[in-house]
Gaussian input, Z-matrix of N, CA and C with variables (Angstrom, degrees):
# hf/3-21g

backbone

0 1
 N
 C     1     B1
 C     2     B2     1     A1
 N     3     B3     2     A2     1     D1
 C     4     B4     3     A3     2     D2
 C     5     B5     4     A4     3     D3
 N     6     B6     5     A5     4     D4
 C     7     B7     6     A6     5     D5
 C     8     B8     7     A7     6     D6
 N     9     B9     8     A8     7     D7
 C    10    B10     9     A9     8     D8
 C    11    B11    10    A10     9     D9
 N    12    B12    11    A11    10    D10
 C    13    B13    12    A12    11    D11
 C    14    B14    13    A13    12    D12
 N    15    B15    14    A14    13    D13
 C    16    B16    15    A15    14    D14
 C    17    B17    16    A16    15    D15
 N    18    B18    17    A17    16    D16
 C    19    B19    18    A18    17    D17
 C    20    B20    19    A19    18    D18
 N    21    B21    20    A20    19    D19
 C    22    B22    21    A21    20    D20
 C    23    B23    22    A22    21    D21
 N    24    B24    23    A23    22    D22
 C    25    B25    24    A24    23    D23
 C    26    B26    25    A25    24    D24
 N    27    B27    26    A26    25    D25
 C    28    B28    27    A27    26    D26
 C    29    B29    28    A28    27    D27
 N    30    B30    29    A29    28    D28
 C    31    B31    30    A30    29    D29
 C    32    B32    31    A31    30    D30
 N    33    B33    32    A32    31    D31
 C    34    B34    33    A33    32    D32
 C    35    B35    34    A34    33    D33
 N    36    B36    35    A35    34    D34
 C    37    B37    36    A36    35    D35
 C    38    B38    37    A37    36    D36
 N    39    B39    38    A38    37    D37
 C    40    B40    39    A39    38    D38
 C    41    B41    40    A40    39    D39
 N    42    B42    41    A41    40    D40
 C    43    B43    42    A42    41    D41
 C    44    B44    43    A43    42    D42
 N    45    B45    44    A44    43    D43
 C    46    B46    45    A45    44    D44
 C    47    B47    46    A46    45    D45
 N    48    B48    47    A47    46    D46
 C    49    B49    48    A48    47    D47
 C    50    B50    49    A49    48    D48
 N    51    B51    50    A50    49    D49
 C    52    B52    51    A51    50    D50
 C    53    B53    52    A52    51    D51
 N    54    B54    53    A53    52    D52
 C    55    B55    54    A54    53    D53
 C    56    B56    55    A55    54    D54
 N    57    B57    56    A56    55    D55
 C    58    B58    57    A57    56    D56
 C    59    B59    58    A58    57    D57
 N    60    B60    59    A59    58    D58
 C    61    B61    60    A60    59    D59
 C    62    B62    61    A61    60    D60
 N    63    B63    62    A62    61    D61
 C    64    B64    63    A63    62    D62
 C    65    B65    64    A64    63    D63
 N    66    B66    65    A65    64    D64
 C    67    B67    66    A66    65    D65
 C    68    B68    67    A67    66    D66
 N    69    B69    68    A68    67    D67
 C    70    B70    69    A69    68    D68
 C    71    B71    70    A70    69    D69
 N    72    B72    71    A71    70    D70
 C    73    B73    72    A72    71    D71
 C    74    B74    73    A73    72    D72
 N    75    B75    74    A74    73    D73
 C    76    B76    75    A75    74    D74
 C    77    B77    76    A76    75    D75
 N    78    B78    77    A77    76    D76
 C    79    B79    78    A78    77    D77
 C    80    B80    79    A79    78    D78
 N    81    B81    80    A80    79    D79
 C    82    B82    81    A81    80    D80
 C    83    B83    82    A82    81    D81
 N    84    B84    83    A83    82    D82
 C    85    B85    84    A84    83    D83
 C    86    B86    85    A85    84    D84
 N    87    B87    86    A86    85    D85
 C    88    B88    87    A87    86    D86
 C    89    B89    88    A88    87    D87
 N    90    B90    89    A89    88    D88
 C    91    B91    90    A90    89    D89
 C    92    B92    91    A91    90    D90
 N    93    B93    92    A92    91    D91
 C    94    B94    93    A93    92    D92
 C    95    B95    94    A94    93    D93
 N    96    B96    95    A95    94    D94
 C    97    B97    96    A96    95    D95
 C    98    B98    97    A97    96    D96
 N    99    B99    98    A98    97    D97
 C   100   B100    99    A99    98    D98
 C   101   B101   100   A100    99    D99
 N   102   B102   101   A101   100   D100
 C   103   B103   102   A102   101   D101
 C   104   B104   103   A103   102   D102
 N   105   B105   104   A104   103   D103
 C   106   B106   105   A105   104   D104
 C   107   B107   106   A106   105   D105
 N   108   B108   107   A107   106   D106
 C   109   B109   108   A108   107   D107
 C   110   B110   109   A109   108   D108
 N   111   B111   110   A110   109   D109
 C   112   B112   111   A111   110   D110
 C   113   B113   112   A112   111   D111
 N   114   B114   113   A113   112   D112
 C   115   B115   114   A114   113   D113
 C   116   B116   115   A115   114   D114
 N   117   B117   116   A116   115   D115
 C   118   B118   117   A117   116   D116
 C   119   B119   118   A118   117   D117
 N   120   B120   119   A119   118   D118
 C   121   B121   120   A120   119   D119
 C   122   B122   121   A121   120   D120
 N   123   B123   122   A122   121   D121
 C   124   B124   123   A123   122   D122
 C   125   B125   124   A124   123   D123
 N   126   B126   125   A125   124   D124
 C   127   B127   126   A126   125   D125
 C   128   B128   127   A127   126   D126
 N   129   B129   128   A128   127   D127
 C   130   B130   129   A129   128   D128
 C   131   B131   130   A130   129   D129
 N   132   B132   131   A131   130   D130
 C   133   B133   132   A132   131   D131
 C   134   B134   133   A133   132   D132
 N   135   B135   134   A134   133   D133
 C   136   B136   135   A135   134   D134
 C   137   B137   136   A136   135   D135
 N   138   B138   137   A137   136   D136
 C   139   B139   138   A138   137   D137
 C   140   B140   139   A139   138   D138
 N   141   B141   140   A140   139   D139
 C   142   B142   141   A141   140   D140
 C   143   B143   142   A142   141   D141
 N   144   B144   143   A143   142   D142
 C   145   B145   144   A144   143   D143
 C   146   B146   145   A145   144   D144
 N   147   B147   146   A146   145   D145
 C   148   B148   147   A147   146   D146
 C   149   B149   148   A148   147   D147
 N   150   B150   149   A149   148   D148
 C   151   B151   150   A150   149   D149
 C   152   B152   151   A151   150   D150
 N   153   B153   152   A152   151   D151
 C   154   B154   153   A153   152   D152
 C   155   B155   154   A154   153   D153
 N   156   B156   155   A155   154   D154
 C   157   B157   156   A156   155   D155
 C   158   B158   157   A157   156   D156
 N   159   B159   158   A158   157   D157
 C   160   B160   159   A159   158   D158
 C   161   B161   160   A160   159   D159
 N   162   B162   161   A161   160   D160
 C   163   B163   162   A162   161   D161
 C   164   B164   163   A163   162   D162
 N   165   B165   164   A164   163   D163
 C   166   B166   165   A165   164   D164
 C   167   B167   166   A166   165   D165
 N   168   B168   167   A167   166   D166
 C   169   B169   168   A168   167   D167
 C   170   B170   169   A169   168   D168
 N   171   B171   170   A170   169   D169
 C   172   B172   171   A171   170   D170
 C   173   B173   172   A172   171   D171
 N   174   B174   173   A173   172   D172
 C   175   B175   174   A174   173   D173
 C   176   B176   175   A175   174   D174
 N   177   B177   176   A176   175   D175
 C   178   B178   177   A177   176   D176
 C   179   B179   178   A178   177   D177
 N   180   B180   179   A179   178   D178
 C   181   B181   180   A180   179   D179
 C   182   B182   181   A181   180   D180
 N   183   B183   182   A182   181   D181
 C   184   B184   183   A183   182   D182
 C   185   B185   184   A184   183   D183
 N   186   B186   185   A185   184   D184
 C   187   B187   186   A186   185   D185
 C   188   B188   187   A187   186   D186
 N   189   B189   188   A188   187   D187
 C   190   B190   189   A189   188   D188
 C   191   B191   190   A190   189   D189
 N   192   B192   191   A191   190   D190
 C   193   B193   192   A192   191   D191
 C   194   B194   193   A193   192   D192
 N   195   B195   194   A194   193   D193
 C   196   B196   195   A195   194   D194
 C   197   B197   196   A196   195   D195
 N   198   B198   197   A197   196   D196
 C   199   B199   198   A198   197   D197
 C   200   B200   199   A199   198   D198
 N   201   B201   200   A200   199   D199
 C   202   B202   201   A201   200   D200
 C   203   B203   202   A202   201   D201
 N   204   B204   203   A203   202   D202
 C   205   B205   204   A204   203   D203
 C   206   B206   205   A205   204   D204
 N   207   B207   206   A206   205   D205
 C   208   B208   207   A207   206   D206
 C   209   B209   208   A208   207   D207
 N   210   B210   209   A209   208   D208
 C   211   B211   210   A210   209   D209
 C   212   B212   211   A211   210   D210

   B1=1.4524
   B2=1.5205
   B3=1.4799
   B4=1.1214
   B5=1.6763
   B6=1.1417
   B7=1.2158
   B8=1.8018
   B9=1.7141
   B10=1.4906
   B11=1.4695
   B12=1.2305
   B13=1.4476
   B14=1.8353
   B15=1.3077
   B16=1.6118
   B17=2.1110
   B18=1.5157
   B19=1.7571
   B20=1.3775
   B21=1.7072
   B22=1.7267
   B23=1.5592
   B24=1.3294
   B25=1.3039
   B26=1.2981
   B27=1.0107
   B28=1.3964
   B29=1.5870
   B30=1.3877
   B31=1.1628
   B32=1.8327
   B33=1.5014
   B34=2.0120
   B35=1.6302
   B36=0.9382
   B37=1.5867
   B38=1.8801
   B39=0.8442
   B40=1.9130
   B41=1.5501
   B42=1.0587
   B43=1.5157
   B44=1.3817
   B45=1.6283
   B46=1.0873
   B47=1.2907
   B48=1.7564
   B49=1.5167
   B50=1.6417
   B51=1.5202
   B52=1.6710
   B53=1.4767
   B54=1.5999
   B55=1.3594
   B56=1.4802
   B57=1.1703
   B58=0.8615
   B59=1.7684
   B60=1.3961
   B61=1.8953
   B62=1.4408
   B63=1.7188
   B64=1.4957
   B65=1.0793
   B66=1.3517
   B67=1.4025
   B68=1.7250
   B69=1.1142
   B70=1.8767
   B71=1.3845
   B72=1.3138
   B73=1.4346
   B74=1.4680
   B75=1.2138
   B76=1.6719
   B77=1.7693
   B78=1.4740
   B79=1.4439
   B80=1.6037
   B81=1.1716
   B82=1.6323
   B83=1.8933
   B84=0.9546
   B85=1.4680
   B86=1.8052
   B87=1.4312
   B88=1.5193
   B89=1.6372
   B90=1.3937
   B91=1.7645
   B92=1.6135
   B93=0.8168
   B94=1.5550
   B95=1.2571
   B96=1.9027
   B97=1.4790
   B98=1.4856
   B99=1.2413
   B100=1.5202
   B101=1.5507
   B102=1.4826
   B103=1.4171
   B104=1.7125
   B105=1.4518
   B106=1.2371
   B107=1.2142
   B108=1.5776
   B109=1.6234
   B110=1.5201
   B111=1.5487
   B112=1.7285
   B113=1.5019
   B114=0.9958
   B115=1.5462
   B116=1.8190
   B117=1.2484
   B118=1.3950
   B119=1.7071
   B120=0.9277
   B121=1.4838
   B122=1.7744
   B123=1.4003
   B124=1.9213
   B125=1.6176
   B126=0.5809
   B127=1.4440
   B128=1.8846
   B129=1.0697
   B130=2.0061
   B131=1.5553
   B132=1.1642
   B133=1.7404
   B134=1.4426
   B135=1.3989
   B136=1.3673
   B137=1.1050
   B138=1.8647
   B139=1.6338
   B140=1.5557
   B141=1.2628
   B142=1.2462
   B143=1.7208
   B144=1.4294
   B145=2.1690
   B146=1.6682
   B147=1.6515
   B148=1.7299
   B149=1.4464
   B150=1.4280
   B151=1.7501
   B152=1.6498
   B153=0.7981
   B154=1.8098
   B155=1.1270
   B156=1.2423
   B157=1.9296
   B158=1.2364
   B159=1.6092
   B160=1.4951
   B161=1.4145
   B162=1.3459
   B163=1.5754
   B164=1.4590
   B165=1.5593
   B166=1.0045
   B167=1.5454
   B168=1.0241
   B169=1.9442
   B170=1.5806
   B171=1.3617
   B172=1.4423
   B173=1.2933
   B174=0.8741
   B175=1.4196
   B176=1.9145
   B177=1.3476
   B178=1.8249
   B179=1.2000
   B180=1.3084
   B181=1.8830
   B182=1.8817
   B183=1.2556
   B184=1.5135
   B185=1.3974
   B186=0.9710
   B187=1.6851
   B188=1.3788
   B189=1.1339
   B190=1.3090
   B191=1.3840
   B192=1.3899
   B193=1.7419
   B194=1.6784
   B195=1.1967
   B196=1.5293
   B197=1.6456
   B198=0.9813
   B199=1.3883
   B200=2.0039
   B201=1.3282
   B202=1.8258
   B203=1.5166
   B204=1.3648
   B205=1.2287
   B206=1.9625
   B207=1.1601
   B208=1.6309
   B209=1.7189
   B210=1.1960
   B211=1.5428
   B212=1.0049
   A1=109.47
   A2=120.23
   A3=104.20
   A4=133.69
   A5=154.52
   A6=139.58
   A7=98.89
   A8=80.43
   A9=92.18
   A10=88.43
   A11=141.20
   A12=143.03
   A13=88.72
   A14=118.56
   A15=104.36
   A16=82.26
   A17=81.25
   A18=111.24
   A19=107.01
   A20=107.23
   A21=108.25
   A22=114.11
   A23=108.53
   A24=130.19
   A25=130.16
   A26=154.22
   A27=132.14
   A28=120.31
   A29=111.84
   A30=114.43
   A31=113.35
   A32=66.38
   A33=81.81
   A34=109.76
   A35=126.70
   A36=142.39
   A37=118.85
   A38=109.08
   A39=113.42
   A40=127.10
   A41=118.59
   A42=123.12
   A43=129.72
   A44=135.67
   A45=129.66
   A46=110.01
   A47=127.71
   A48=109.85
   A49=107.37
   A50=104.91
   A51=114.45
   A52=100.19
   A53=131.29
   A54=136.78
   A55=110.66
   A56=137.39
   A57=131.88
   A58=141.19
   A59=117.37
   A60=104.08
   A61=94.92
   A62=92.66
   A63=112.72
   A64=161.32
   A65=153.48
   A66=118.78
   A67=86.13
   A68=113.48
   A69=118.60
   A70=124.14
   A71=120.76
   A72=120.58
   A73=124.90
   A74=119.33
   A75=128.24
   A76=89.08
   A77=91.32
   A78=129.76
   A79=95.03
   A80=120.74
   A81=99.47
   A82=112.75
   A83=142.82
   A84=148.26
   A85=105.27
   A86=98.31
   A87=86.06
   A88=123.73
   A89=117.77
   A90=121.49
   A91=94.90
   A92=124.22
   A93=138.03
   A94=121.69
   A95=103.95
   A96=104.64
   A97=102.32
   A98=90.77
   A99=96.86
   A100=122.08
   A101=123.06
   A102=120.95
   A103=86.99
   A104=125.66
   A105=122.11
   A106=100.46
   A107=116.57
   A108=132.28
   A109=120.31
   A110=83.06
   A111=93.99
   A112=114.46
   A113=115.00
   A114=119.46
   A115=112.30
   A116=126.14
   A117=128.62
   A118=111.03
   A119=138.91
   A120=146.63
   A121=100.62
   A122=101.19
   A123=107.06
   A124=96.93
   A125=147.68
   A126=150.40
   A127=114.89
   A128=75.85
   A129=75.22
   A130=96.78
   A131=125.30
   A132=126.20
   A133=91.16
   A134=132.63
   A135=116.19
   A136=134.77
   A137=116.02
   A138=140.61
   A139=93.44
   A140=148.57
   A141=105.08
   A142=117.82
   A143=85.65
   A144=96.81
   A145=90.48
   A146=124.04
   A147=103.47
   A148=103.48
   A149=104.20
   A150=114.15
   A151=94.74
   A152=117.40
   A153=126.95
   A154=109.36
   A155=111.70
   A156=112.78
   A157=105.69
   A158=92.36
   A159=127.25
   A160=111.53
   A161=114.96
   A162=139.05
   A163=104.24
   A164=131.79
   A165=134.45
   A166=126.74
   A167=113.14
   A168=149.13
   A169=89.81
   A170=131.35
   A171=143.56
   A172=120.57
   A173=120.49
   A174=152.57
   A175=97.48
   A176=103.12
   A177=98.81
   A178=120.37
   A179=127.15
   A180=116.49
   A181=84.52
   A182=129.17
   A183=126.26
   A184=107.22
   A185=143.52
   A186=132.14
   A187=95.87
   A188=155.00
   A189=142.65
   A190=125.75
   A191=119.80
   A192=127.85
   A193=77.20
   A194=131.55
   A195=118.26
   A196=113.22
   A197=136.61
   A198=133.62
   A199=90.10
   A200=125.18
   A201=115.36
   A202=95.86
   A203=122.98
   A204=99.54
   A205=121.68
   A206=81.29
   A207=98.84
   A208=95.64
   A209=153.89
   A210=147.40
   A211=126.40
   D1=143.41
   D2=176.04
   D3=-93.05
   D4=144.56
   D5=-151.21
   D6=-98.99
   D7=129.96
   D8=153.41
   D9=122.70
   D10=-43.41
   D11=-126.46
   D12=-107.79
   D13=-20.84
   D14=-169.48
   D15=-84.90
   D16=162.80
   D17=157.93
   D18=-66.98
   D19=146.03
   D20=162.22
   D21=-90.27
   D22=132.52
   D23=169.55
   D24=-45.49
   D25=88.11
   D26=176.78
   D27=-135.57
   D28=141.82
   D29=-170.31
   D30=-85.85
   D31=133.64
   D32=-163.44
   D33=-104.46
   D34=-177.93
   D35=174.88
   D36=-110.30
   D37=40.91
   D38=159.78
   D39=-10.45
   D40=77.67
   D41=-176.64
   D42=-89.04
   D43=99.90
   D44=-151.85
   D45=-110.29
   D46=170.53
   D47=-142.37
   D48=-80.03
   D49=-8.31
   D50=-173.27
   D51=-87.83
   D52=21.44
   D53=173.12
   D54=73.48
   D55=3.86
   D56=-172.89
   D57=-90.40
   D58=91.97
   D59=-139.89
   D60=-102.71
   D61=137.70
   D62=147.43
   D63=-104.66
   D64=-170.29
   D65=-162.49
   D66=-135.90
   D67=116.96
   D68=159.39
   D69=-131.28
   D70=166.01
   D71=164.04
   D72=-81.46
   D73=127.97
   D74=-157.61
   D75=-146.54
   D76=163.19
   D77=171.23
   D78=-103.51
   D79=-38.27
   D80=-160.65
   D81=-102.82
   D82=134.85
   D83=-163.58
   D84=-53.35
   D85=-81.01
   D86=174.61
   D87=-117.46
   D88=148.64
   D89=-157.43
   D90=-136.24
   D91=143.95
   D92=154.13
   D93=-154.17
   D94=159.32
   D95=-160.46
   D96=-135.16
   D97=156.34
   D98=175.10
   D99=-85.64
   D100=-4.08
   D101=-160.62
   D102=-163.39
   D103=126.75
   D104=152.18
   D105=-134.48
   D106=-158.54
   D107=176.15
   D108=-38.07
   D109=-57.82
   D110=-178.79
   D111=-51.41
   D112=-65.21
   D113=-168.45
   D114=-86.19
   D115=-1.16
   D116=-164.14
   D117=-77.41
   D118=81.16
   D119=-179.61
   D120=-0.91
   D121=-63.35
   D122=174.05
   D123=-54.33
   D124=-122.90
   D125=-178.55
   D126=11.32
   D127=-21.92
   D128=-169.88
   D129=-105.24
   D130=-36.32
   D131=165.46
   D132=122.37
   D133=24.43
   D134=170.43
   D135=-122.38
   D136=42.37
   D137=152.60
   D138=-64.41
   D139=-27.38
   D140=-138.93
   D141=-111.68
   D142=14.57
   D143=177.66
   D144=-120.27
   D145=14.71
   D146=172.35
   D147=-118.37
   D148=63.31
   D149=166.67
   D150=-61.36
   D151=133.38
   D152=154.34
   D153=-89.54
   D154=108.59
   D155=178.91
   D156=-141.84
   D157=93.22
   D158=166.67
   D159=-81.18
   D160=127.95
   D161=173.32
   D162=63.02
   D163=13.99
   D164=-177.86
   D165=76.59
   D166=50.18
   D167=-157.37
   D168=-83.25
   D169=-56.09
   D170=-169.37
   D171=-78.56
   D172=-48.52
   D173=141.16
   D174=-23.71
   D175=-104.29
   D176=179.76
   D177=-43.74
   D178=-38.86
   D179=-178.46
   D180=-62.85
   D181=-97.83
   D182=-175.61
   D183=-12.01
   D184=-28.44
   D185=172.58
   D186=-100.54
   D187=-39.09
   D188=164.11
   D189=-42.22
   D190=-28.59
   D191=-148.21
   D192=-127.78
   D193=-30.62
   D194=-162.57
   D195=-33.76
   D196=-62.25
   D197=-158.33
   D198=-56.62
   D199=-37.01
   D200=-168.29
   D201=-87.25
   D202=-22.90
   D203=179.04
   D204=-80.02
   D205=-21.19
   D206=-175.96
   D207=-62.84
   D208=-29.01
   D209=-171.63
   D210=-73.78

């Protein structure tokens, strides 16, 4: 590698809007986010009761596949 040409590294403090700070390595001084671990719906386990099942979409694949799901 050649010297001089990379950015310096430094570990910064990441503050996201649910207050919650982290610590990473960055090029840039200060970063904040709107969505991390803490607060991210996937992260907390609560995708999995907001199926959207419009016109009954969920509903027909499950009666379609029934006989493979049944095994």
């Amino acid at each position: 590698m050649k010297k001089g040409i990379h950015p310096e590294m430094k570990l910064i403090t990441v503050k996201c809007a649910c207050g919650a700070e982290h610590k990473i390595y960055s090029t840039v001084e200060n970063m904040r986010l709107d969505v991390c671990s803490k607060c991210h719906p996937f992260y907390k386990g609560e995708t999995g009761a907001q199926i959207l099942d419009t016109e009954g979409r969920v509903q027909r694949f499950k009666n379609k596949y029934k006989k493979f799901l049944e095994n």
